[in-house]
C-alpha positions, 0 to 999 in steps of 0.5 A: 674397514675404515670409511670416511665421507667428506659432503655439503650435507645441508639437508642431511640427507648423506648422514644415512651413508655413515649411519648405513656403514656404522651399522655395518660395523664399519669404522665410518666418519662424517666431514660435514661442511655444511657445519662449518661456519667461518666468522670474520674476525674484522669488518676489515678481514671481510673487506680483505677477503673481497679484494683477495677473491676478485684480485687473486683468486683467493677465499679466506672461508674457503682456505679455513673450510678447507683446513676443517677438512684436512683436520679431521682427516690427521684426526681419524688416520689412513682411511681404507675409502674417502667419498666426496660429494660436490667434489667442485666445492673443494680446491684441486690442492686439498684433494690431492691432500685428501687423496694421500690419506686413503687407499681409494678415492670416490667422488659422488656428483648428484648434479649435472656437471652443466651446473658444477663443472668438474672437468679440473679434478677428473684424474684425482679420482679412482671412481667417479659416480653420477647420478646423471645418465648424460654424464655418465655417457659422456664422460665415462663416469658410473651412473648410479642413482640416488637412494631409498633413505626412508622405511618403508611405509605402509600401504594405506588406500582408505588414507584422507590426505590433506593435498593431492599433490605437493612439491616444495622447491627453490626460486628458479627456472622451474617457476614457470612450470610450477605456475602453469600446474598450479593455474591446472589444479586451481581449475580442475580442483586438484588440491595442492600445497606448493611452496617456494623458497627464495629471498623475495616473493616472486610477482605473477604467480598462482596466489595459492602458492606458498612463499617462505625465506626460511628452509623446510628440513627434514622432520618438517618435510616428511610431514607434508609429505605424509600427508600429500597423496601425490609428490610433484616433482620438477627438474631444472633444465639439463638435469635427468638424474632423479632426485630424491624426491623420487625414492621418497616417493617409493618408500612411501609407496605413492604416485609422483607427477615429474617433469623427467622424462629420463624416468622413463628408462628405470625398471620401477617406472609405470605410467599408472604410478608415474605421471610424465607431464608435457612442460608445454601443456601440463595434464593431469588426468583425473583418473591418475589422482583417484587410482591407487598406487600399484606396490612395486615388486621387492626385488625392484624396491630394494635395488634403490634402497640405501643398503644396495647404494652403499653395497655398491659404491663401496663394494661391499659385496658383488651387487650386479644388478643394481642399475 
């Protein structure tokens, strides 16, 4: 079988879909365009391409991304499953070149159709899976989740963390949200480590807060989390699909604290390991800190493991249950 996945995988967090595949046996590729890089070739060029994209509709980078993809694809043959996730990065033209080169067509949209709109390439796909409920719903789409890309850890109840509770996330609308349960813990000390990631350090926040311009990936982000006993977790508004910081949350068998009120509806949720915090007046209670987490029961832990997402999406094998 012969498998080939096209993403934006910036954080790398796709990458353990081919490594899952190929474990598997299964002739599986990456077209990662989040490292592909177009240098102009000119100020002039640069210039050009601004007018192209106001006047005409056209982006240069986009057209040379577009033609890495394509590339590849001549590259590798007739593919047996193509996946994309964020399809909306894509032209509705090269999906329909893309499509050519494989007996089935997946998309995997890990955001709120709100946030990027698909709603031109509807009909391009054979399966459109979201890991959004209201989407789902709406449209017709299969709703899955996202997935358990970690080992599991061992459960460790002596452990001394560094933090309570840690969350790092961009400069947004949660800002406010995120202020408001920093102000909480600064006064009941809970300790924290929240950092936020943006161009400018935003003004009237909890001094506490870290502020950095540079992103935090994956080997330096599983250390903080590591040593926080708690993850925070707070969505933008709209959304309801769980992040992965959910499943990281499983696999390190430790509490999270969230703002999505959706994860109440999945089988592995219980208030003694999951937090739901009112926006409006963000409580957290003492005994949901010192409390130990409650291990979930296998056959529940493994249903969102990377192993039963690729089963199912794929389908690789018959996985009814997976929710």
């Amino acid at each position: 079988m012969k498998i080939t996945l096209i993403s934006f995988d910036y954080f790398d967090f796709d990458a353990n879909i081919i490594k899952e595949l190929k474990s598997r046996g299964i002739e599986a590729h990456h077209i990662d365009i989040s490292k592909y890089y177009y240098e102009y070739a000119s100020f002039g060029e640069k210039v050009s391409n601004f007018f192209r994209k106001v006047f005409l509709g056209k982006n240069i980078k986009r057209e040379k991304t577009e033609e890495f993809i394509t590339q590849h694809l001549s590259q590798y043959g007739h593919q047996d499953i193509i996946l994309t996730i964020r399809p909306d990065r894509i032209s509705k033209k090269t999906h329909l070149k893309i499509k050519q080169s494989c007996n089935k067509y997946l998309t995997y949209i890990y955001d709120s159709t709100n946030r990027f709109s698909i709603n031109h390439l509807i009909d391009l796909f054979d399966k459109i899976y979201t890991f959004d409920q209201n989407d789902a719903k709406k449209h017709g789409f299969e709703h899955i989740s996202n997935y358990i890309y970690l080992d599991k850890k061992e459960l460790n109840p002596n452990k001394v963390y560094r933090n309570d509770l840690f969350i790092i996330s961009s400069i947004d609308e949660r800002l406010g949200l995120l202020n408001k349960v920093a102000d909480y813990c600064s006064v009941h000390s809970i300790s924290f480590k929240f950092i936020i990631v943006g161009k400018k350090r935003p003004q009237s926040i909890n001094s506490t807060i870290e502020f950095t311009t540079e992103n935090i990936f994956l080997n330096d982000l599983l250390e903080e989390l590591d040593g926080s006993k708690i993850f925070l977790d707070l969505i933008r508004k709209n959304q309801n699909g769980l992040s992965f910081r959910i499943f990281e949350a499983l696999a390190y068998q430790k509490k999270i604290i969230t703002s999505n009120q959706s994860i109440k509806d999945y089988d592995f949720y219980s208030p003694h390991n999951v937090l739901v915090l009112d926006e409006n007046n963000p409580i957290i209670p003492k005994e949901f800190i010192e409390s130990n987490y409650e291990p979930l029961p296998e056959e529940v832990y493994n249903k969102y493991t990377i192993q039963a997402w690729v089963d199912r999406v794929f389908e690789l094998k018959a996985n009814p249950t997976y929710s």
